[in-house]
Structures are given as C-alpha cells and as structure tokens.
TORKOL-4160 file (C-alpha; in steps of 0.2 Angstrom, whole numbers, padded with zeros to 4 digits, m for minus):
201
<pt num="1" X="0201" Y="0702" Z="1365"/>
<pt num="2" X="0181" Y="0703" Z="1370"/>
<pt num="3" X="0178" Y="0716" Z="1384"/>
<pt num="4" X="0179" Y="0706" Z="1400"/>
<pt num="5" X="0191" Y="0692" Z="1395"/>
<pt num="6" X="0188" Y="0673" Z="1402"/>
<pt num="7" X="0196" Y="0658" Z="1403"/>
<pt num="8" X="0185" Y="0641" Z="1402"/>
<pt num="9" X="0199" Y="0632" Z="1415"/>
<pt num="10" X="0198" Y="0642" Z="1431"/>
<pt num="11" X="0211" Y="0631" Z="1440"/>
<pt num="12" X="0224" Y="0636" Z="1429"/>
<pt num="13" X="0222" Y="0653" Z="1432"/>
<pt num="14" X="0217" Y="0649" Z="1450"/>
<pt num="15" X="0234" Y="0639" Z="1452"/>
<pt num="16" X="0244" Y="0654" Z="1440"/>
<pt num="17" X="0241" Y="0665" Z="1454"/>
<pt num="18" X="0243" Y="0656" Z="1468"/>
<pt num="19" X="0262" Y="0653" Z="1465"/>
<pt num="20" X="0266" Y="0670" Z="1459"/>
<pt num="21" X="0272" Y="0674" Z="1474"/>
<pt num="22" X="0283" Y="0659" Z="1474"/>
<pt num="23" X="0288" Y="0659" Z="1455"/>
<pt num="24" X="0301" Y="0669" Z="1447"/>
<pt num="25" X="0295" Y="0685" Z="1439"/>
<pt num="26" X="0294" Y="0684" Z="1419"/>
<pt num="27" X="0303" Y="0695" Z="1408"/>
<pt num="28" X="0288" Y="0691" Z="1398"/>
<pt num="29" X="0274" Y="0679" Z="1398"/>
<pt num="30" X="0272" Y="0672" Z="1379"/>
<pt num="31" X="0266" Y="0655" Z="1377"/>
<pt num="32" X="0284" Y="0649" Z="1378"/>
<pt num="33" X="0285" Y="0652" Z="1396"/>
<pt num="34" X="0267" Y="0646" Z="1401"/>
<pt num="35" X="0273" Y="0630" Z="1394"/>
<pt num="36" X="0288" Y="0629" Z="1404"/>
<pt num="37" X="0278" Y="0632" Z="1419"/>
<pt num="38" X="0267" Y="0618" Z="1413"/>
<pt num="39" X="0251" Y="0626" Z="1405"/>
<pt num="40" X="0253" Y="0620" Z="1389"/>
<pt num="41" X="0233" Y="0615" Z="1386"/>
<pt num="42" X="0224" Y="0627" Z="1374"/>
<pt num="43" X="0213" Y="0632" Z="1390"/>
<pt num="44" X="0226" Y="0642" Z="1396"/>
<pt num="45" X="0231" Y="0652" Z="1381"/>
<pt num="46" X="0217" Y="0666" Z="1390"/>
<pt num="47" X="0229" Y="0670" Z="1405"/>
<pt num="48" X="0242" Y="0682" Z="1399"/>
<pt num="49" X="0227" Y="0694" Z="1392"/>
<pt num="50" X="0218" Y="0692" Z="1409"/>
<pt num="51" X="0231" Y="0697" Z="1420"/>
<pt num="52" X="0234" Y="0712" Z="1405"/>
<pt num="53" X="0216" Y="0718" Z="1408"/>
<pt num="54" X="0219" Y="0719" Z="1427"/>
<pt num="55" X="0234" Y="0726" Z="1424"/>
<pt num="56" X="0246" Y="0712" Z="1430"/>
<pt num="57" X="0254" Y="0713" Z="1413"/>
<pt num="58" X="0257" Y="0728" Z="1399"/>
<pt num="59" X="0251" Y="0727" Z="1382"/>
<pt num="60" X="0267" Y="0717" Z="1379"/>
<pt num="61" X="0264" Y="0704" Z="1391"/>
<pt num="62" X="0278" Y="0709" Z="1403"/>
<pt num="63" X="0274" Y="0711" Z="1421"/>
<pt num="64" X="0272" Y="0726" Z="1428"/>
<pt num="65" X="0272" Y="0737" Z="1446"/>
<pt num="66" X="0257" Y="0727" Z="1451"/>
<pt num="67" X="0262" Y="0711" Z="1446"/>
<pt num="68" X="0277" Y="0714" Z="1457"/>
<pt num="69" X="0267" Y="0719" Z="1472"/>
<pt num="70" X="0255" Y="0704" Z="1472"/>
<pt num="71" X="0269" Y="0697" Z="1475"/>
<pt num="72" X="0269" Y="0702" Z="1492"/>
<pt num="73" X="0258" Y="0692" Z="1501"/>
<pt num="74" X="0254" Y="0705" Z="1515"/>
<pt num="75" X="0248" Y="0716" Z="1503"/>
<pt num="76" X="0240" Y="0703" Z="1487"/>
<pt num="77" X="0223" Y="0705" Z="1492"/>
<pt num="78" X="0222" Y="0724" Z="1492"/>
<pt num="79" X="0232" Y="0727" Z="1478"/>
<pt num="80" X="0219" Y="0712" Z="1466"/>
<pt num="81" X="0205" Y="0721" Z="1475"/>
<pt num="82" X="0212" Y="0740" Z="1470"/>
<pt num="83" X="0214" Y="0731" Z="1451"/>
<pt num="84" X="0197" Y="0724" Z="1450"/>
<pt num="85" X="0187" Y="0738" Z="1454"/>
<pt num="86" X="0197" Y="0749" Z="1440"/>
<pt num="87" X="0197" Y="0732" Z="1428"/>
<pt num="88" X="0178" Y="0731" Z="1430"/>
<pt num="89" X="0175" Y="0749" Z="1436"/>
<pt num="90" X="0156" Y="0746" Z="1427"/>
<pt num="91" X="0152" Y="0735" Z="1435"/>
<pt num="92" X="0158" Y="0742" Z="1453"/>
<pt num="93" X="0149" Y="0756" Z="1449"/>
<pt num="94" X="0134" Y="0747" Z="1446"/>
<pt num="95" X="0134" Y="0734" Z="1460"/>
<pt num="96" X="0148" Y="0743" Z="1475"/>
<pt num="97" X="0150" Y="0724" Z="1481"/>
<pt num="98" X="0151" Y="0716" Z="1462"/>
<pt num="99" X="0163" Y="0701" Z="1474"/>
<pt num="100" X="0145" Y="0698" Z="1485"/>
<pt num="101" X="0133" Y="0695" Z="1470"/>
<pt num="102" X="0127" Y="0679" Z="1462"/>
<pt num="103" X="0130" Y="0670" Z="1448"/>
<pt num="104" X="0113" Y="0677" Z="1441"/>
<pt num="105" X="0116" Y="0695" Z="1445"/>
<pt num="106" X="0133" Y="0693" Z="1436"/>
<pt num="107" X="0127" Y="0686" Z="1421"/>
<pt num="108" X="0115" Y="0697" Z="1419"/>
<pt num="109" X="0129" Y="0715" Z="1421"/>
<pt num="110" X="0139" Y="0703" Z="1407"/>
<pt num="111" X="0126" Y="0700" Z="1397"/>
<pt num="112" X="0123" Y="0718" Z="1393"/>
<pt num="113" X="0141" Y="0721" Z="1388"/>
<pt num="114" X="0147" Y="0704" Z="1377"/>
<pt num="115" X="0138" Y="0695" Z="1361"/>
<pt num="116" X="0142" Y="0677" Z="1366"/>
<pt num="117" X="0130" Y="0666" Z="1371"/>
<pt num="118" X="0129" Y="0657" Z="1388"/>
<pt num="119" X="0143" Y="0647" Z="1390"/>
<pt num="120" X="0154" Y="0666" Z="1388"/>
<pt num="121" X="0143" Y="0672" Z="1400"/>
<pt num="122" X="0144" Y="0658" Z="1413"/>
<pt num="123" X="0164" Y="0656" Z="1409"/>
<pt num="124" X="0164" Y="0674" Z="1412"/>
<pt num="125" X="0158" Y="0676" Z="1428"/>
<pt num="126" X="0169" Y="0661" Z="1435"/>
<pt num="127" X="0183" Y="0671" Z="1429"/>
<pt num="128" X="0178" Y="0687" Z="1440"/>
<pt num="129" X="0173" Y="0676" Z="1455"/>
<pt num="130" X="0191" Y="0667" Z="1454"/>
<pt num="131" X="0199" Y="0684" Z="1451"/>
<pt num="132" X="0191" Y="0689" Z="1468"/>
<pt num="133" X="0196" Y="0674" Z="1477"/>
<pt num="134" X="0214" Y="0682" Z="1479"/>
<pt num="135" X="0206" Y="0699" Z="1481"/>
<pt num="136" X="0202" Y="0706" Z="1499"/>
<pt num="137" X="0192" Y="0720" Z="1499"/>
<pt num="138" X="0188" Y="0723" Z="1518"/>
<pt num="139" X="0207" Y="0730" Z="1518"/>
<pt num="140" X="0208" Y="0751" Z="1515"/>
<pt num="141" X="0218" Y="0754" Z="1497"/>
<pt num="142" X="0235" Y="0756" Z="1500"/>
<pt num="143" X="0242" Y="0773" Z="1503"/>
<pt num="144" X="0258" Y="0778" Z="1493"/>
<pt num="145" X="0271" Y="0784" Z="1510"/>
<pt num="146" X="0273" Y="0803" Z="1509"/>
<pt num="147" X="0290" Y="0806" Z="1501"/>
<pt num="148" X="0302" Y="0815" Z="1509"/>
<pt num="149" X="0305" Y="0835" Z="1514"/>
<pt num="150" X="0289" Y="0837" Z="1505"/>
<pt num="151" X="0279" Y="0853" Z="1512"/>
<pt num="152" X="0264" Y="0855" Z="1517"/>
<pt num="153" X="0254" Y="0874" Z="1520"/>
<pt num="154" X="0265" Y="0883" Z="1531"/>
<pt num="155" X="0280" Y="0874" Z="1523"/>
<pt num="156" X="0281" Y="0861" Z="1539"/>
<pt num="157" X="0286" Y="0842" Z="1533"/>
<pt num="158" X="0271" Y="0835" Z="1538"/>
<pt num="159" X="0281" Y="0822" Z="1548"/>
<pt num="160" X="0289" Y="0833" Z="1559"/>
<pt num="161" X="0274" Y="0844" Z="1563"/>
<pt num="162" X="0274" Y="0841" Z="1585"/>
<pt num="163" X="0260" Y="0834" Z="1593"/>
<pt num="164" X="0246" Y="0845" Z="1599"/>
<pt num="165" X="0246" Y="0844" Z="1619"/>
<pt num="166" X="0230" Y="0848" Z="1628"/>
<pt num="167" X="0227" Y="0865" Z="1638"/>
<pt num="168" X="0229" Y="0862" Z="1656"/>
<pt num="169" X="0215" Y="0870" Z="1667"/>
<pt num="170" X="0220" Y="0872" Z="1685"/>
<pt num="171" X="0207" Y="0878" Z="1695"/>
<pt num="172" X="0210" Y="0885" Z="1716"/>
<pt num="173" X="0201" Y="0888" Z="1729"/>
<pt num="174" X="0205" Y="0899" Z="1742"/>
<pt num="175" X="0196" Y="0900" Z="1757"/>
<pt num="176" X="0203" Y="0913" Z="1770"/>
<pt num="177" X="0199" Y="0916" Z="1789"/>
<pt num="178" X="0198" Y="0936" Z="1792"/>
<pt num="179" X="0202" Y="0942" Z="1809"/>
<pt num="180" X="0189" Y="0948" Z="1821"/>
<pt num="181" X="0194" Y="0969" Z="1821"/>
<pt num="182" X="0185" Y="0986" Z="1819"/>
<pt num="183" X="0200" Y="0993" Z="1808"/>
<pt num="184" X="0195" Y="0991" Z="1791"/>
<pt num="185" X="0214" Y="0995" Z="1784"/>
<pt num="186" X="0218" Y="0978" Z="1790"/>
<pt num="187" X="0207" Y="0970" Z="1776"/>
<pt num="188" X="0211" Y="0984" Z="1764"/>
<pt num="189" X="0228" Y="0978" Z="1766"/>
<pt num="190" X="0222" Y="0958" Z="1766"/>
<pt num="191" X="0215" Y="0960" Z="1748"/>
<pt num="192" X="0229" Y="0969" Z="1739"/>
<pt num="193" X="0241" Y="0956" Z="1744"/>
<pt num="194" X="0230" Y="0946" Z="1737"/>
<pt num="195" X="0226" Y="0954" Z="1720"/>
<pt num="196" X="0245" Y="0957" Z="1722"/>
<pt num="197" X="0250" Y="0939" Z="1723"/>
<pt num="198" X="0238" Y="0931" Z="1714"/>
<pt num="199" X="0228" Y="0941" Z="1703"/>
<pt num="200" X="0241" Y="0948" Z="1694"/>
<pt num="201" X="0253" Y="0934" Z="1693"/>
C-alpha cells in the first residue's frame, strides 16, 4: 500500500461514505461485501485500505470504534476531521489548514513523499479533498466524558465541586444628627453605642 493511499474513482468512495450512516456495519469489508453493496468495478478495490489508513477499518479490514462513531451524523464531521489530521499528521504539520489548500499546493506536499508519476499525484489529492468533504473542522475534537467517581486534587468528583458565589459588598452610610449640648458625656456615650453596635458586630 503506497504511503497516502488513493482511489482513481472518487464517487465510489464519495458514495461509500455517504451511506455509512444508513448501511449495516460489516463484520468485515473483503471484496465479497463491496460487491454486494454494489462496487464490484476494479476502481473500487482502493476503499477498504483508505478507510484502514484513516482508521475506519483495522489491519483486517473490520470496522473499528471510529467507523462506528461516523456513523453518527452529529458527530461524522469531527470525528473524519480528528482522523485526517492523525492519517496525514505531515502534512498538518506542514500546512495547519491542509482541507483550505489547492490542488497545486497539495501535489506538491505529495510529491515529496510518493514515486508515481502525475496521475498518482493528481489521484492523490482528490482522494484527500473527498476525504475532507465529510470532514468538519471548525467543530472543537470531541471530549471523552469524565468517567464517573473519578477524583480530582483534593479528592472532590469534579462534577460535584459547588459553584463559586461572588462575595457580596454592602456598603452603609450613616449620617447622624448630634444634639445641641455643653455635656460632652452625651456624645461619649453617642459613639460607644455605636462602636457597640456596629463596629463590633
């Protein structure tokens, strides 16, 4: 199998995909079953080793944990877009939005990576585009759920950590009218009812 692995048809793996969500699931994709499901041309021999290199399929051809979750069409663009930046990681690293290049820019990553002449190259980068078709990489990756009674520091499920509430600031002003008198007792007294009452409340 060459490095990044093509198909000359891209409908038939442009239509394979589309109905996985609709198809029953494989025990295993041999040639057998493409058949039955009507790709029986020699073009379309190539799909069960793509959907391998995404990670669709194991070494054996049977679907695997990914192939399952495509299924699930709130989640099929993220979950092709998680496998095609780890399928063509190189090329990822090289270009971060590999999906937004052109045909040119793309032949050229290829080129530097195959021996085939043109027509692999060409077929090449059509298989990527169509790949990223069914991909949607605006969406964040998807986040495995935090299983159950699993501690964080402190020992605390983070789940059941409470809520931090905002101090509350209260601010008073008092504004007192003081009695018109010569004894200065009265406003001893004045100010330690109020330290009394206030102050050291």
């Amino acid at each position: 199998m060459p490095k990044y692995p093509y198909i000359v048809k891209v409908g038939s793996l442009r239509a394979f995909l589309k109905n996985v969500p609709s198809t029953g699931v494989p025990d295993k994709l041999t040639k057998e079953k493409l058949d039955s499901l009507g790709y029986k041309s020699s073009n379309d021999r190539p799909i069960p080793s793509i959907l391998e290199f995404i990670g669709f399929l194991d070494s054996e051809h049977k679907p695997t944990d990914k192939y399952m979750a495509f299924r699930d069409k709130a989640k099929a663009g993220a979950v092709m877009a998680a496998c095609l930046r780890t399928a063509y990681s190189e090329l990822f690293q090289q270009y971060p939005d590999a999906q937004n290049k052109d045909n040119e820019a793309l032949r050229n990553f290829f080129s530097t990576g195959m021996k085939g002449g043109e027509g692999v190259l060409v077929n090449t980068v059509n298989t990527f585009k169509a790949l990223c078709e069914f991909a949607d990489f605006e969406t964040g990756p998807i986040r495995e759920e935090i299983p159950k009674g699993i501690p964080t520091t402190g020992g605390k499920d983070v789940r059941t950590l409470p809520q931090e509430t905002p101090g509350l600031t209260v601010n008073l002003n008092i504004q007192l009218t003081l009695p018109a008198t010569e004894d200065s007792t009265i406003y001893d007294k004045i100010f330690q009812s109020l330290k009394k009452y206030l102050l050291e409340r």
